[in-house]
N, C-alpha and C positions, 0 to 999 in steps of 0.2 A: 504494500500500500504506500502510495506515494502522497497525493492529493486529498483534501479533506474539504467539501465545503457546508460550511455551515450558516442555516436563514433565521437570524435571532430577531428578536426585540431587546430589549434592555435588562433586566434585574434578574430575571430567570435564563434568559440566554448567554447572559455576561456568565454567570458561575459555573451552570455547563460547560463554557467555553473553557473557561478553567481548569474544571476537573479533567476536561478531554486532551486538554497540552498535558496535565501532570500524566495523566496518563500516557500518552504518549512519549513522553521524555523516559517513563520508568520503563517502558518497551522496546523503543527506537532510542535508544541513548545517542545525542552528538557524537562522541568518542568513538562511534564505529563506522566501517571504512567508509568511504563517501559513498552519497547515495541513499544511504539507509535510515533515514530522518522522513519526518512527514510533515509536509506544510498544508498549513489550514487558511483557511480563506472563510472569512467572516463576512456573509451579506446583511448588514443591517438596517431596519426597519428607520425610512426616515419620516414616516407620514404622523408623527407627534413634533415633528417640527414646527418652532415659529418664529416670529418677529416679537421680541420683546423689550422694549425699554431701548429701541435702536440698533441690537444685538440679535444677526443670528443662533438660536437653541437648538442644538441637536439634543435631547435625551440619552437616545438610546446608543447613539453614538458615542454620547460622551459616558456613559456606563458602561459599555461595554471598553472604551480605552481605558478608565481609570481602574476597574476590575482588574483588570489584564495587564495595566501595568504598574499594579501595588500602592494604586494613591485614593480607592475607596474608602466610604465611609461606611465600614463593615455592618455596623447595627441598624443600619435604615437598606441597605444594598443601592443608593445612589445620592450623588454627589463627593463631595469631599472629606477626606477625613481632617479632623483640625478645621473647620469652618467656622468662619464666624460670618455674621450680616449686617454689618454697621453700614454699606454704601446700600443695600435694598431699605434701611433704616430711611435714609437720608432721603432717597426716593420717594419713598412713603412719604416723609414729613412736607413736598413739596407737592403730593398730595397726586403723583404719578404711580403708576405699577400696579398689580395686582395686589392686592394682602394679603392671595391665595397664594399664590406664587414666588416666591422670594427666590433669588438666586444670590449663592455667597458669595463674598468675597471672594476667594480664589478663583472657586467657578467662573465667575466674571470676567479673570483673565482669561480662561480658554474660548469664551463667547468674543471677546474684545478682538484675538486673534484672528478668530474665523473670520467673523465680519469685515475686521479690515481686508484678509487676503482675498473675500470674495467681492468688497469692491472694488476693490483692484482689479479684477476680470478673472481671478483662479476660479475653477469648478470647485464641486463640494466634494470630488473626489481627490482634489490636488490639495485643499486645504486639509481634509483627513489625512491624508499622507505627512504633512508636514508636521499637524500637531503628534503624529504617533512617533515620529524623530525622536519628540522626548521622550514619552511615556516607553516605547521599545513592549507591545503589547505581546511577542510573540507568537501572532498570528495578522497575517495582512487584512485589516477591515477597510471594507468598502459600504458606501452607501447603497442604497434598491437605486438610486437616479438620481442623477443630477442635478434636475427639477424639478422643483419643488411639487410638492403632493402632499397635500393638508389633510388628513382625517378629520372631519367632521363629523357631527352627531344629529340627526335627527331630530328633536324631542318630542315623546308621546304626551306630553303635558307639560305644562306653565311651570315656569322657576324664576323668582325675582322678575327681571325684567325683560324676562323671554315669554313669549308666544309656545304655546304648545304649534309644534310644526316647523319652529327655527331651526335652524344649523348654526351650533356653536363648537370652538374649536373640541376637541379630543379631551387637550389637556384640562380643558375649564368645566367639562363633562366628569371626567376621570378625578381632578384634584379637586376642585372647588363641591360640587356636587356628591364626591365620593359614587358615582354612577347610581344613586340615589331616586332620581329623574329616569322616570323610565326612556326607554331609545326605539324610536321607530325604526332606526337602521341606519345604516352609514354611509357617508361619500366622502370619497376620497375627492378632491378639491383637486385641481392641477393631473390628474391623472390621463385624461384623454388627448394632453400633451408631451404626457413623459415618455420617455425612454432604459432601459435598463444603463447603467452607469456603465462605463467603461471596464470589461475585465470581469463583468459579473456573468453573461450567459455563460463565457468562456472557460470559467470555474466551474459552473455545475455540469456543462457539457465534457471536460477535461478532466473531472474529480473520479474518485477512484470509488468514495461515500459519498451522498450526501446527509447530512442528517439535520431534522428538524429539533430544535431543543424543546424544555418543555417553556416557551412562551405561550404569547395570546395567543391563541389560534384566528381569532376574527381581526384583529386591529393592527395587530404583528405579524402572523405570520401570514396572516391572510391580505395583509395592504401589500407585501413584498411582494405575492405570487399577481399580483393584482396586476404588475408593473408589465407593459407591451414586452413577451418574450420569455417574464422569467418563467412563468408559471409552464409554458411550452416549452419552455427546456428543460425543467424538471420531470414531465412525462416523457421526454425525448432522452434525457441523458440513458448512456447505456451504465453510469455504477448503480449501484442498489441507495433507495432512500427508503432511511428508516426514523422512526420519530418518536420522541417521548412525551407520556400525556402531563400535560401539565393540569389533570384532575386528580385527584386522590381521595375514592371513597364519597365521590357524589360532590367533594368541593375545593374551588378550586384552589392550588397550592399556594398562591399569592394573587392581591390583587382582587378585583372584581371580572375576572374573566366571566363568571358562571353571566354576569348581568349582559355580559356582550353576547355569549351564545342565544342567552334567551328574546336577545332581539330580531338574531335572525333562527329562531327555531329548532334551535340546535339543542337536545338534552346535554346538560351538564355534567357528564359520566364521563368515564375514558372511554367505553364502547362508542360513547354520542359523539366523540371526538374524532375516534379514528375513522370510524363509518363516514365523519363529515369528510376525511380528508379525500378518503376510498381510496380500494385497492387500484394499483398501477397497472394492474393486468386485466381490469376492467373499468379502465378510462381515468381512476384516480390518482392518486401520485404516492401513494405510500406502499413501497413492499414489505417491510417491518413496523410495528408498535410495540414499545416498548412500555408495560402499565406498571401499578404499585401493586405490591402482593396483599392487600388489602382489594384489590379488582383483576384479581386473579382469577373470580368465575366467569369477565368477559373475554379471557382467548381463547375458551371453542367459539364462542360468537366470531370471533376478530377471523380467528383462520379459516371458519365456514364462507364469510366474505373474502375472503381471498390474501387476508394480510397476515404474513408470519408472522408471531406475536409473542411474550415469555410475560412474566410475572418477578419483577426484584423490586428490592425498597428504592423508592422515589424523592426519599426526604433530602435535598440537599442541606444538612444539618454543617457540615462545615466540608472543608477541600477533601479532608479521604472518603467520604460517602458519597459524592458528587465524582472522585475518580474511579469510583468503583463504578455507582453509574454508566458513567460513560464506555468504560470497559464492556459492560452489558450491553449495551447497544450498538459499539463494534462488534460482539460476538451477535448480533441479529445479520451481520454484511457477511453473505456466504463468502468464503474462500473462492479465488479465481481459477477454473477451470485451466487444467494444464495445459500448458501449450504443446 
């Protein structure tokens, strides 16, 4: 196995990603002869991007670099570690910014960055590249596209000074709301112009795996496949894609996912998950599921639909049970047929 590529969202994908370098460093050691190493390719979910306070926000971008390269804030799983917010303070008092949203002071530097490099005319793939100079994430991440592509929400009913029927951003849905307001469904914003980013088909068509973490499935992983290309080349790739439920036991492992499935129809279960993703060999995109042994009675379901499927613990409780994880879901990637 040479190529690995992986379609995250943020706080759940960032750890995964982790556990699957540790993993792979304890397998594929550098030290052996050349060759024998395995590079991973991160497609990240850019459709919780915004414009904030003047400042481009990546999220999930920016979770997944700070994960990856040891500058998270372990007990919330994003932003900074050591933060403070004295200049979202100062913003506040002048009576700008969200109160829901606050971005810290360090964070601030990598938003400041971005923003400048992308007026300057850099894409949002030149500027990822640049800020991961620092961070050295051990894994190359890429945005879903270049152009911007908003998630927006629906609403099935009135909140403060919304209209039941509005479309408000993701984040203002997700943070401000707690996904509380129920959701008629989502649009991606910007999406019937986008393109997949540079280097992104070309990874999952080139990849050896691909594997889905356990993210959103509607907002994350479902904005990426959303993207002109990528979603047809994850049915077209010839490696095996295989995926972890990011449900456990009827709820989901973080986050409000259960409230996004329930907008668009989808049961809340790992069977409701992988069924939505469908097997690859009858039009859908997953050859593997990977569930918690807590939902271990839905893989005769899972393999009767067509998706190989096993049962191990799902809790990323810290980095060695998140490497073990991962290890379990490389062992769903059949071995290559000999030449």
């Amino acid at each position: 196995m040479k190529n690995i590529t992986v379609l995250a969202g943020g706080v759940g994908g960032a750890r995964f990603v982790r556990g699957l370098l540790s993993r792979l460093a304890a397998a594929y050691p550098a030290d052996t002869p050349s060759g024998s190493s395995v590079a991973v390719t991160v497609v990240a979910n850019t459709g919780d991007d915004m414009w904030l306070n003047g400042l481009r926000v990546c999220p999930d971008l920016d979770t997944l670099m700070y994960t990856l390269g040891g500058g998270i804030a372990e007990e919330q799983g994003w932003g900074r570690a050591g933060e403070s917010r004295r200049t979202s303070a100062e913003i506040a008092a002048y009576g700008r910014g969200w109160d829901w949203f606050t971005l810290g002071d360090l964070d601030l530097a990598t938003h400041i960055v971005r923003s400048e490099l992308l007026r300057e005319g850099a894409t949002l793939s030149q500027a990822t590249e640049f800020l991961c100079r620092r961070w050295r994430p051990g894994a190359r991440l890429l945005p879903m596209s270049d152009q911007p592509v908003e998630t927006h929400v629906k609403l099935a009913a009135a909140a403060d000074e919304h209209a039941a029927g509005d479309l408000v951003h993701f984040e203002e849905w997700w943070v401000r709301y707690r996904a509380g307001v129920p959701a008629a469904g989502f649009v991606q914003v910007g999406l019937d112009s986008a393109t997949a980013a540079p280097g992104v088909v070309e990874a999952i068509l080139e990849a050896d795996a691909v594997i889905v973490p356990p993210s959103n499935p509607v907002v994350s992983v479902g904005t990426i496949l959303a993207v002109p290309g990528i979603g047809e080349a994850v049915r077209a790739t010839a490696a095996p894609v295989v995926g972890v439920s990011p449900i456990i036991g009827g709820a989901a492992v973080r986050g409000m996912a259960d409230a996004c499935l329930a907008a668009i129809g989808v049961p809340a279960t790992a069977a409701g998950v992988g069924f939505h993703y469908g097997a690859r060999n009858r039009g859908g995109l997953l050859d593997g599921w990977l569930v918690d042994t807590a939902d271990a009675d839905a893989v005769p379901q899972l393999e009767e639909a067509g998706i190989r499927a096993a049962a191990v613990p799902l809790w990323m409780t810290d980095v060695p049970a998140t490497t073990a994880m991962a290890a379990a879901a490389l062992e769903l990637v059949p071995a290559p047929a000999p030449s």
